[in-house]
C-alpha atoms as a printed R data frame, in Angstrom:
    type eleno elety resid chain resno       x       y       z
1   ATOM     1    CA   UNK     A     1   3.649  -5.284   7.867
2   ATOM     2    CA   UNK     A     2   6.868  -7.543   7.419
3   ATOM     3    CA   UNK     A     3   5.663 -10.669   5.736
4   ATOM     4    CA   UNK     A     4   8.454 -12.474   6.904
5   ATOM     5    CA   UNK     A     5   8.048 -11.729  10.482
6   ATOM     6    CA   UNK     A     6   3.928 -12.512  10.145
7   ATOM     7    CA   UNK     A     7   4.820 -16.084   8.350
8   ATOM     8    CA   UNK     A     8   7.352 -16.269  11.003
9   ATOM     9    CA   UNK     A     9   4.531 -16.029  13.888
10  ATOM    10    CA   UNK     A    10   2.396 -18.553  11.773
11  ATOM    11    CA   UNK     A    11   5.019 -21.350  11.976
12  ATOM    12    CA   UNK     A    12   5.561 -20.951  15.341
13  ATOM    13    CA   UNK     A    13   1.438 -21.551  15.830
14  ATOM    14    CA   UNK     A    14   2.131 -24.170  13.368
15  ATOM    15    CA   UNK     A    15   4.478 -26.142  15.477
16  ATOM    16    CA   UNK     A    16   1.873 -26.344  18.155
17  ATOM    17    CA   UNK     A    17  -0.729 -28.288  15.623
18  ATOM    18    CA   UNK     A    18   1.954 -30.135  14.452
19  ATOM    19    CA   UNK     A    19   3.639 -31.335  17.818
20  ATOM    20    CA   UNK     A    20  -0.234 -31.848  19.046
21  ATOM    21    CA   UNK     A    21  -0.945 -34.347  16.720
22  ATOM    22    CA   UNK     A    22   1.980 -36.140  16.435
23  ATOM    23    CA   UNK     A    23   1.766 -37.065  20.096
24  ATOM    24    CA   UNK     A    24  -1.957 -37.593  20.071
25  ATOM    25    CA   UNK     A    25  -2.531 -38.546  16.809
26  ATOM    26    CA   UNK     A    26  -2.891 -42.292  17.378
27  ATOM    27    CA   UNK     A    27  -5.353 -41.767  20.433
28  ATOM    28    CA   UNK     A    28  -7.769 -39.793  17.988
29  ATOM    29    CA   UNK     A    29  -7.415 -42.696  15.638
30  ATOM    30    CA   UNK     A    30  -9.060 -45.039  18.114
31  ATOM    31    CA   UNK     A    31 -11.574 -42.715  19.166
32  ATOM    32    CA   UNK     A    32 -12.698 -42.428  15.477
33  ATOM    33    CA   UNK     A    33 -13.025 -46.370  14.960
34  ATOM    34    CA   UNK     A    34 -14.885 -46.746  18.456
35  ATOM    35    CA   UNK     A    35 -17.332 -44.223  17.296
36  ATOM    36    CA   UNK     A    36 -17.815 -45.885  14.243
37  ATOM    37    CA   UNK     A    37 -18.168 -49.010  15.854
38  ATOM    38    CA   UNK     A    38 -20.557 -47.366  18.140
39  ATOM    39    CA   UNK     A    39 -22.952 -45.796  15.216
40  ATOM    40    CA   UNK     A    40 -22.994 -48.793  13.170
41  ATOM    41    CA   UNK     A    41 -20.724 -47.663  10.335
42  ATOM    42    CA   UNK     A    42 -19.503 -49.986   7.757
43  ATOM    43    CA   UNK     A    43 -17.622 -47.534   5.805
44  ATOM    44    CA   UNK     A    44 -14.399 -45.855   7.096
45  ATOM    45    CA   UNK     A    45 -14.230 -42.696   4.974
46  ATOM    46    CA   UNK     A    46 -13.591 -40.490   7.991
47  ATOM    47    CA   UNK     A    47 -10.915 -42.633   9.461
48  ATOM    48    CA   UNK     A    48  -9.012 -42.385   6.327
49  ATOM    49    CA   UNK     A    49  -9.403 -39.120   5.774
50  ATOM    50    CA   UNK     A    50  -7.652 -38.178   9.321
51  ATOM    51    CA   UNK     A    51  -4.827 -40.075   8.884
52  ATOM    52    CA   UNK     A    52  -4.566 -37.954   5.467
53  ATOM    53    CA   UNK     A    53  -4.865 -34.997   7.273
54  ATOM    54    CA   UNK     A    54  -1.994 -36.173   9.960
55  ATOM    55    CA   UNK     A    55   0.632 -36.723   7.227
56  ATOM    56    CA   UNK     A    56   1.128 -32.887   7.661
57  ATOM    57    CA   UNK     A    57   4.531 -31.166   6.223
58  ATOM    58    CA   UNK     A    58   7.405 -30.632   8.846
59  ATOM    59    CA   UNK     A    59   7.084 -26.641  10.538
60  ATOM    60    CA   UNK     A    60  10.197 -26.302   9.194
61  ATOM    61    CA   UNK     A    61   9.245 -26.939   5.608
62  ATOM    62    CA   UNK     A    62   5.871 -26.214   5.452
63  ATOM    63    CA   UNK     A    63   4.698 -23.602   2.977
64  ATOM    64    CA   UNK     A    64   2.495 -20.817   3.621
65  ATOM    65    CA   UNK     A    65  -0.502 -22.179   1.862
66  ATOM    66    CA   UNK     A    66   0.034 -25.678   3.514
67  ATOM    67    CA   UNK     A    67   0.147 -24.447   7.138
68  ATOM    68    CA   UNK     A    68  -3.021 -22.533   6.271
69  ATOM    69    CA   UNK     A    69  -4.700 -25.873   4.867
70  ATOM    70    CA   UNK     A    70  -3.928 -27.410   8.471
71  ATOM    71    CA   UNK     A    71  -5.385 -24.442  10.208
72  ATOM    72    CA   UNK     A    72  -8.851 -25.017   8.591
73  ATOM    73    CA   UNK     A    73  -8.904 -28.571   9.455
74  ATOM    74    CA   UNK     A    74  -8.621 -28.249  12.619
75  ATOM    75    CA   UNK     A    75 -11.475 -25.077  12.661
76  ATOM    76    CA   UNK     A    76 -14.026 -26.726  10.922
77  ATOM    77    CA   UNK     A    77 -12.454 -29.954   8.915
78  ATOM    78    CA   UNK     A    78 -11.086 -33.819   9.586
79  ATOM    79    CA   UNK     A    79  -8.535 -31.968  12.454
80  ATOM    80    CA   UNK     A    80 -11.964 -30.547  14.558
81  ATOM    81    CA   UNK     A    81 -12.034 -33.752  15.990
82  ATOM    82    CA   UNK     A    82  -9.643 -32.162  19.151
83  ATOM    83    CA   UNK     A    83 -10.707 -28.171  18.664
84  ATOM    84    CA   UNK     A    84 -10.526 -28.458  22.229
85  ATOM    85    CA   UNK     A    85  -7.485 -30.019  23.005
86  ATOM    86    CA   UNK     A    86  -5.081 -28.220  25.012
87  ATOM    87    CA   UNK     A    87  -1.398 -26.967  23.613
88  ATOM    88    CA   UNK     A    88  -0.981 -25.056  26.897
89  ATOM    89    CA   UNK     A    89  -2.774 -24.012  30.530
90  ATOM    90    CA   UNK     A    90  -4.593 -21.185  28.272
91  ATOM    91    CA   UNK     A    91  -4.841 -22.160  24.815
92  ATOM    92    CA   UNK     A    92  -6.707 -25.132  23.162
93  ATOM    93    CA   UNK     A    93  -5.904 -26.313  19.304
94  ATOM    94    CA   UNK     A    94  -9.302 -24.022  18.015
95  ATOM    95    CA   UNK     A    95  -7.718 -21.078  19.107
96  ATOM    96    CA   UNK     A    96  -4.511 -21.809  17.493
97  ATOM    97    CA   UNK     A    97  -5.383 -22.399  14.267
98  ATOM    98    CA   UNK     A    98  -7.568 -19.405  14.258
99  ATOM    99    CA   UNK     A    99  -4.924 -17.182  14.825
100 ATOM   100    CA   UNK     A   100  -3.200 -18.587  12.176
101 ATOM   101    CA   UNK     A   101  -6.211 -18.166   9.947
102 ATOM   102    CA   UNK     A   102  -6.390 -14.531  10.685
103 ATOM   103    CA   UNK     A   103  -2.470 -13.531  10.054
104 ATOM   104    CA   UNK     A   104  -3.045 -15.865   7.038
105 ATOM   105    CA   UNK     A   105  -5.096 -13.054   5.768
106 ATOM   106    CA   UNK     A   106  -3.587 -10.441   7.015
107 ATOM   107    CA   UNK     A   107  -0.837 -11.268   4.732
108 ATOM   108    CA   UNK     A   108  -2.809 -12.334   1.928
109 ATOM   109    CA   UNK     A   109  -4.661  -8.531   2.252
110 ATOM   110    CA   UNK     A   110  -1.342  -6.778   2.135
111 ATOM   111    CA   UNK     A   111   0.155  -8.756  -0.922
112 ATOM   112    CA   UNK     A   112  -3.504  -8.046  -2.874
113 ATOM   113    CA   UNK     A   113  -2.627  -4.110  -2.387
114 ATOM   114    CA   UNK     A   114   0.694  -4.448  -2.816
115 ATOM   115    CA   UNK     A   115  -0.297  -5.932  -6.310
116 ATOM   116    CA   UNK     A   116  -2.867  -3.280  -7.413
117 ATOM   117    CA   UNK     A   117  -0.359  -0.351  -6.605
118 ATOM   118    CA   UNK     A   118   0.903  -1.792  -9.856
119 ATOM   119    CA   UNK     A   119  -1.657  -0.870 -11.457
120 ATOM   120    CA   UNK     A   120  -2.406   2.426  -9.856
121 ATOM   121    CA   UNK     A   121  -1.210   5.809  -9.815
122 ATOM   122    CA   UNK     A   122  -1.708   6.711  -6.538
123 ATOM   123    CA   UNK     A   123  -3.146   5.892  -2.789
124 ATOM   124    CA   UNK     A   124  -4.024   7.365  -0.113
125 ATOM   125    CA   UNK     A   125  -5.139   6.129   3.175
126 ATOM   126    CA   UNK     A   126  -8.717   7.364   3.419
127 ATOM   127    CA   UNK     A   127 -11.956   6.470   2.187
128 ATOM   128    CA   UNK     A   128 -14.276   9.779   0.734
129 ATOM   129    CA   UNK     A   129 -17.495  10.106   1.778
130 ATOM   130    CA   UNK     A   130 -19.215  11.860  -1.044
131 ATOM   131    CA   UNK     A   131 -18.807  12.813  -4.760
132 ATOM   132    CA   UNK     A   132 -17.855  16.043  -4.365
133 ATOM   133    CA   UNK     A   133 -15.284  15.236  -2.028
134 ATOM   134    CA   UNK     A   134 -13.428  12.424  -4.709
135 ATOM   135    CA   UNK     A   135 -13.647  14.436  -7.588
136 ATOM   136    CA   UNK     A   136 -12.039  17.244  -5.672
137 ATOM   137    CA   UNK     A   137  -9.068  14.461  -4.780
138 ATOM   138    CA   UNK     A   138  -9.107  13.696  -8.687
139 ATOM   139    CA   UNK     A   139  -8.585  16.578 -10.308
140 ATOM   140    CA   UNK     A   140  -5.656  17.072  -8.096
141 ATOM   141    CA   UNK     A   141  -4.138  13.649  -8.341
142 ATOM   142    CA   UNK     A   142  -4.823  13.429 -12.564
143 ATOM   143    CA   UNK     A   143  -4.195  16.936 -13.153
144 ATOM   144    CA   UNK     A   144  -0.900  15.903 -14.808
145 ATOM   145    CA   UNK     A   145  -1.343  11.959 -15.869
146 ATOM   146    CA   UNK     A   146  -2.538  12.899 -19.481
147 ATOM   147    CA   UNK     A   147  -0.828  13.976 -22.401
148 ATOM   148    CA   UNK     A   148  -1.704  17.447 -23.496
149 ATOM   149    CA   UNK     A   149  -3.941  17.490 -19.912
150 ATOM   150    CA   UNK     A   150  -4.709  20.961 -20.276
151 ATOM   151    CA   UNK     A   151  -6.807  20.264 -23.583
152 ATOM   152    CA   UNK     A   152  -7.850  16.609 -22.955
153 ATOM   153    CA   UNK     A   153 -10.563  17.488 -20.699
154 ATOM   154    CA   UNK     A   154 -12.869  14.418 -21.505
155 ATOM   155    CA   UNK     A   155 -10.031  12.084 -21.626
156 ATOM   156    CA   UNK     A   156  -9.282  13.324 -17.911
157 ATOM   157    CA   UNK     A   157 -13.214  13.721 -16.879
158 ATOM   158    CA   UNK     A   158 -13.837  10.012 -18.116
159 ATOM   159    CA   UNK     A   159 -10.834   8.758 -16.546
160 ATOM   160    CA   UNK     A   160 -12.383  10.103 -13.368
161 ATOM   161    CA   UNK     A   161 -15.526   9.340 -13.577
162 ATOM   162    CA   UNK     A   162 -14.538   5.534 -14.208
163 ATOM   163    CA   UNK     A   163 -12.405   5.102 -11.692
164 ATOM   164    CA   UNK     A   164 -15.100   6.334  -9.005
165 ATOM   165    CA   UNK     A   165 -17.611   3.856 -10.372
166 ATOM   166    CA   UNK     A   166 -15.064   1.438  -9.814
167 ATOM   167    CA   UNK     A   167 -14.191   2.232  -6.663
168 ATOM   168    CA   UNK     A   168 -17.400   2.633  -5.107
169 ATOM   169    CA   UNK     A   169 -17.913  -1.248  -6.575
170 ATOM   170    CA   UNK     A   170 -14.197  -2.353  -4.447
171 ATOM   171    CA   UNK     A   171 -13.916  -3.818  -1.147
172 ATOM   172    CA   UNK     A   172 -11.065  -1.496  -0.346
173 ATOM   173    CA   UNK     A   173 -13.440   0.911   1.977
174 ATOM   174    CA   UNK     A   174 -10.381   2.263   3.923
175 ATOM   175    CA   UNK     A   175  -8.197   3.374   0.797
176 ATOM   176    CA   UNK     A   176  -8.616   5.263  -1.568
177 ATOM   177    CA   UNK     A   177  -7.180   4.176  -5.036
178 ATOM   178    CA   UNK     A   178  -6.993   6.449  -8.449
179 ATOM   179    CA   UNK     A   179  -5.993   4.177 -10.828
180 ATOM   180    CA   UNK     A   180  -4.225   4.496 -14.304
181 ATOM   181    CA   UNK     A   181  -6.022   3.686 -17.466
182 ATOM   182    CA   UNK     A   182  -4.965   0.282 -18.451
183 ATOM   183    CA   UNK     A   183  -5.928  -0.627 -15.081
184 ATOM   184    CA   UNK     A   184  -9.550   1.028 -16.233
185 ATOM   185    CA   UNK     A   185  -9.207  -0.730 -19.473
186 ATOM   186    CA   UNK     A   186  -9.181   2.776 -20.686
187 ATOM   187    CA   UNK     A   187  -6.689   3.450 -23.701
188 ATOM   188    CA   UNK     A   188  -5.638   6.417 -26.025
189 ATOM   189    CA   UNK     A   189  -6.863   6.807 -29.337
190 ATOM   190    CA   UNK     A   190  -4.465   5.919 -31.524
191 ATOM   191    CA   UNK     A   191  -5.885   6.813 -34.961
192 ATOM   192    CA   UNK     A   192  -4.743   9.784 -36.877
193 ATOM   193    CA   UNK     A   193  -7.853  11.199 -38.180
194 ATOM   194    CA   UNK     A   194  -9.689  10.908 -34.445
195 ATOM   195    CA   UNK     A   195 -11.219  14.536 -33.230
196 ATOM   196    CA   UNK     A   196  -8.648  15.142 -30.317
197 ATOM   197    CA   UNK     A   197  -5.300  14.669 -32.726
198 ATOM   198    CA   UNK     A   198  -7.447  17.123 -35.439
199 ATOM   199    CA   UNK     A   199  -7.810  19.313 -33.519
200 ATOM   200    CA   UNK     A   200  -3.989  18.821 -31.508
201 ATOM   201    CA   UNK     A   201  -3.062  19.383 -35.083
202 ATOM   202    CA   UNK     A   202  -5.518  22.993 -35.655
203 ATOM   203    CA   UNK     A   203  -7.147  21.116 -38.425
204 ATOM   204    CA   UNK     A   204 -10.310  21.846 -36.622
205 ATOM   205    CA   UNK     A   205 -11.580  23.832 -34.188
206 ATOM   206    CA   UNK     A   206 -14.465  22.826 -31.503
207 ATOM   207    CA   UNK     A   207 -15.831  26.065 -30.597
208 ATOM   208    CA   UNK     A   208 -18.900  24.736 -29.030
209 ATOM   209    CA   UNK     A   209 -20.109  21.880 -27.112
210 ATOM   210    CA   UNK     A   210 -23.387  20.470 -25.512
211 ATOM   211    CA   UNK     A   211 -23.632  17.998 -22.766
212 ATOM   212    CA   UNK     A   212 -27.230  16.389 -22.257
């Protein structure tokens, strides 16, 4: 997805809100002080707060984030007032700002997993369905991440085993993410006298080892 293009289609939906209530602002404005008048309210809290909401940026300056804003006012904020107003024949001001809403996350989805790719060392574009079927995946995909990877067999097997706890936890049920170590919070050990350098150095030998 072209972000540019997608922001783009948002300020073109934007321009609709915008030009609506510029034009009909001032009619909404009257309709909120006869209803006041007409329930008895003192206190002009939601009278303020449109004409707040009104002093919207220009489409043509109008950030991301602030064109967003606008969008949920008019869903279910100050702006709901006219959900219903017409922009066109076929489209009323609700419908508007929900499409805006929804490329508004669109966008916002593809920039999160743009980010974590940072962090990851590979992706692919399928969700497993069992254990057996990851850890098949992962021993392909971190058969050559670790140093010494033939020999570091619980550095690899925890690194795997992490990451599918992890991912099991993630909302990302459509990809499928292995990710690197300091994304894991996992590191290497860095002392000299630790069992895996020993034994990297034939100091000693591990002839014999019991899982439980």
């Amino acid at each position: 997805m072209n972000s540019e293009t997608t922001i783009a289609k948002i300020r073109q939906q934007f321009i609709l809100i915008f030009k609506w209530h510029k034009e009909n602002g001032q009619t909404t404005i009257e309709k909120i002080i006869q209803s006041n008048r007409s329930w008895n309210r003192e206190d002009d809290d939601n009278l303020e707060e449109y004409k707040q909401a009104l002093d919207m940026p220009h489409p043509e300056n109008a950030t991301l984030e602030e064109m967003y804003l606008v969008a949920q006012k008019v869903q279910s904020g100050i702006l709901e007032w006219n959900y219903q107003a017409k922009v066109s024949d076929n489209l009323i001001l609700g419908e508007v700002a929900r499409n805006i809403i929804e490329i508004y996350k669109q966008i916002k989805k593809q920039e999160e997993v743009e980010q974590l790719k940072d962090s990851f060392y590979a992706v692919t574009d399928y969700y497993v369905q069992s254990d057996y079927e990851y850890f098949e995946k992962a021993e392909e995909v971190y058969k050559n991440l670790l140093l010494d990877n033939d020999r570091n067999i619980g550095g690899r097997v925890a690194l795997a085993d992490t990451n599918w706890e992890v991912q099991k936890l993630s909302n990302t049920k459509n990809l499928l993410f292995f990710r690197k170590p300091i994304a894991l919070r996992l590191k290497e050990v860095e002392e000299e006298d630790n069992l895996f350098q020993l034994t990297l150095d034939g100091k000693i030998s591990i002839t014999n080892i019991t899982v439980r």
